[in-house]
C-alpha positions, -999 to 999 in steps of 0.1 A, spaced: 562 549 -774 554 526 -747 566 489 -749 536 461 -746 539 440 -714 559 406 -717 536 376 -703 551 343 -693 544 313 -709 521 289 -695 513 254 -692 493 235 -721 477 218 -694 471 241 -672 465 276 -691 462 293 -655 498 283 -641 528 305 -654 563 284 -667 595 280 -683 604 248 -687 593 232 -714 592 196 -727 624 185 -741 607 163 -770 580 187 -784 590 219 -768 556 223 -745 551 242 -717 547 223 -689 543 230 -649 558 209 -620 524 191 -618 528 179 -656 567 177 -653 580 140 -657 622 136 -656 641 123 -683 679 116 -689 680 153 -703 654 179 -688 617 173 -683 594 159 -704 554 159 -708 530 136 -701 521 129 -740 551 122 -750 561 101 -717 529 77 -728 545 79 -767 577 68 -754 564 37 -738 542 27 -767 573 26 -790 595 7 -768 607 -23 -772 602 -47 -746 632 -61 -729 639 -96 -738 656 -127 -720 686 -146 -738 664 -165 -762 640 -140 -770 612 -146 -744 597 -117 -719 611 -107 -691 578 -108 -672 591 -142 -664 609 -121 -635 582 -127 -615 575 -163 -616 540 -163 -625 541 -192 -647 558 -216 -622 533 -205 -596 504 -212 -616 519 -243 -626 523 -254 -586 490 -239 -578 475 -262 -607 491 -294 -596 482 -286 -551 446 -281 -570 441 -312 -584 455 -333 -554 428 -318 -535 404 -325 -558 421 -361 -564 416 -364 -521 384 -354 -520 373 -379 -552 386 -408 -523 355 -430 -509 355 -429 -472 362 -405 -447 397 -411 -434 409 -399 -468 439 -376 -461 459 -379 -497 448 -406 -518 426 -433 -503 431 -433 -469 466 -424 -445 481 -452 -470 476 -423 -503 506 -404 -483 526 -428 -497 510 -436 -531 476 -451 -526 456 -441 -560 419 -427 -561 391 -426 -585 403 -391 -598 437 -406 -608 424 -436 -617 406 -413 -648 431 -395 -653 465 -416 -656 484 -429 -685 468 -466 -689 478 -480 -724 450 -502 -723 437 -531 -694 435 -568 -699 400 -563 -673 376 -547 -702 381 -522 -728 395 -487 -713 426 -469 -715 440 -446 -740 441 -474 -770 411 -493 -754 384 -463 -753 405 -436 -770 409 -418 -738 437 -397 -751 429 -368 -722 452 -390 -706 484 -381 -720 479 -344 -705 457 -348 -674 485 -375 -662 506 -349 -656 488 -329 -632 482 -363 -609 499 -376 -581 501 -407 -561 499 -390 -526 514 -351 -509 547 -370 -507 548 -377 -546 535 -338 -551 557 -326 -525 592 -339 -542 577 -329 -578 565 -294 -568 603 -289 -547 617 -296 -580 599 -272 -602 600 -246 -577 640 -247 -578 644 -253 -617 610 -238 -627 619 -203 -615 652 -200 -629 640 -216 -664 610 -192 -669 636 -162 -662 655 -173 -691 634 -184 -711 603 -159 -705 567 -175 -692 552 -185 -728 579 -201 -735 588 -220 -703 552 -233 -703 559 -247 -735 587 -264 -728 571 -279 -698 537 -291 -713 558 -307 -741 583 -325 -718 554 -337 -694 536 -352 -732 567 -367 -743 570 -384 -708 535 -396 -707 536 -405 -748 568 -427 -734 550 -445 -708 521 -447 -734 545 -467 -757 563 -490 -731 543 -498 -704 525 -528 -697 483 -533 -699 469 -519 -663 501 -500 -655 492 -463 -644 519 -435 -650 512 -402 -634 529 -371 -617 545 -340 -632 584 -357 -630 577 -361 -664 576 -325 -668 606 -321 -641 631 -342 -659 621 -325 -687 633 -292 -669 668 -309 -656 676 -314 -696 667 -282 -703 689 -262 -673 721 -286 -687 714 -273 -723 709 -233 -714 739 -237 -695 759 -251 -723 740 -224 -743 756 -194 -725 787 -214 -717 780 -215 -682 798 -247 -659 769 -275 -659 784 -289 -630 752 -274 -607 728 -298 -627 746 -323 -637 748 -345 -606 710 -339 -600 701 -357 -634 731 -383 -628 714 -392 -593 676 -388 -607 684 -413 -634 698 -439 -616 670 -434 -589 645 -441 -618 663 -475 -634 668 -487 -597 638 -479 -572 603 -499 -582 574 -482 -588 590 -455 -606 577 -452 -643 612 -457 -664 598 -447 -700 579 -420 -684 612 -400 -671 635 -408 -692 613 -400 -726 602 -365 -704 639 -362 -701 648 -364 -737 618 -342 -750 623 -319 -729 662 -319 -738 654 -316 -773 624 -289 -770 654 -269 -749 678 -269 -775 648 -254 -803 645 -226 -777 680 -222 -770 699 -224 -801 674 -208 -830 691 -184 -847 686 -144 -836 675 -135 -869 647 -155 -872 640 -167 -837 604 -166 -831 597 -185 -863 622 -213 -860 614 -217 -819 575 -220 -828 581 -245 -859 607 -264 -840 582 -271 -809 552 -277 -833 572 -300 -848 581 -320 -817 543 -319 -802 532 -336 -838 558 -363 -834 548 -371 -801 514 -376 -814 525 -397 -844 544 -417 -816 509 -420 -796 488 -429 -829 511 -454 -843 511 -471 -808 470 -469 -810 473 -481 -841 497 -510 -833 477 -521 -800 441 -519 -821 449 -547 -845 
């Protein structure tokens, strides 16, 4: 009795190629073509795409993505602020406009875009301002303005050094948080203590808001602070000594963003997600008690 030939096995993909090797998860044929490696053996497409789908993303320190790798939120940020400068130039009457109304805007002169746009309490020169003609836009679009490239320049340095390394530990989402609420707190500070027809704008609000947050991450991981220390040391007494410089506006972006950093940074594990969102929602309705009860203060 003659025995029956023995074929070969061949790929579920590819009926027409002949194998042996086989997927080490479901036990599949598979050919080179459909071969993908794996820590033991080979695996098939299938469960290659199954495997990523049940993975759990990496995660940074304090629970944010590590998509922050790449920076994308600082960028976009940066490219945000250089877009509104230019719009802020081209806003300027006359043609010798270079940054601000004329060769002086290098070195703060304002324009009609800022003008809009920056923190004004209220004016003693007819009713405008945020308490005058509930202009509250003000409180976010001042921190996208700046008094000249010079002003932009030094604010966009800064977030480029401390926006970078923030958004890798703390994951883009959150980062942006942090920053949005530190450049509020700032603007809700200049909001509270500056005079009638003083304009606050520029995103230091938001920096300062990043130096608190670097000294608390350190401390966080128990890390030496001694890198960032010295830079808020210096940039405070800069702001309480150098004229023209909004004081409330820093220092209130420095202690929001100093309290949002420590919701991100110490929330417990367990429930991480839930106490960083409440603790930050928490914060932005505060600021906007702090705004209302100053509207409410100026309006009668």
């Amino acid at each position: 009795m003659s025995e029956s030939p023995v074929t070969a096995p061949t790929c579920y993909r590819h009926p027409g190629t002949e194998t042996y090797v086989r997927c080490t998860r479901c036990d599949r044929p598979i050919c080179p073509e459909c071969m993908n490696a794996a820590s033991v053996g080979h695996q098939c497409p299938e469960c290659v795409n199954e495997g990523r789908r049940t993975q759990r993303p990496a995660r940074t320190a304090f629970g944010g993505s590590s998509a922050g790798q790449a920076g994308v939120a600082t960028k976009t940020l940066i490219g945000l602020n250089v877009a509104v400068m230019i719009l802020s130039i081209l806003s300027s009457s006359g043609g010798s406009a270079i940054a601000g109304g004329g060769f002086g805007g290098l070195f703060g002169s304002s324009t009609p875009l800022l003008n809009w746009g920056a923190v004004l309490s209220y004016s003693n020169f007819g009713v405008t301002g945020i308490a005058g003609n509930d202009e509250w836009y003000r409180l976010v679009t001042a921190m996208f303005l700046h008094y000249g490239v010079i002003h932009l320049a030094l604010n966009m340095y800064a977030l480029w050094i401390l926006g970078r390394e923030l958004e890798r530990a703390l994951g883009p989402l959150r980062f942006t948080g942090l920053y949005l609420l530190a450049g509020l707190g700032g603007n809700v500070a200049a909001y509270v203590f500056a005079g009638p027809d003083a304009r606050t704008a520029g995103a230091s609000t938001a920096v300062f808001g990043l130096m608190a947050a670097m000294l608390v991450l350190l401390k966080r991981l128990n890390l030496s602070i001694a890198p960032i220390l010295p830079v808020i040391v210096i940039n405070v007494i800069f702001t309480l000594t150098i004229s023209g410089i909004s004081i409330p506006g820093h220092l209130g972006g420095l202690a929001t963003g100093f309290l949002a950093a420590v919701v991100l940074a110490y929330a417990p594990r367990d429930r991480r997600n839930l106490v960083q969102g409440i603790g930050l929602a928490v914060l932005f309705v505060l600021l906007l008690a702090i705004a209302i009860a100053r509207t409410v203060y100026l309006t009668t």
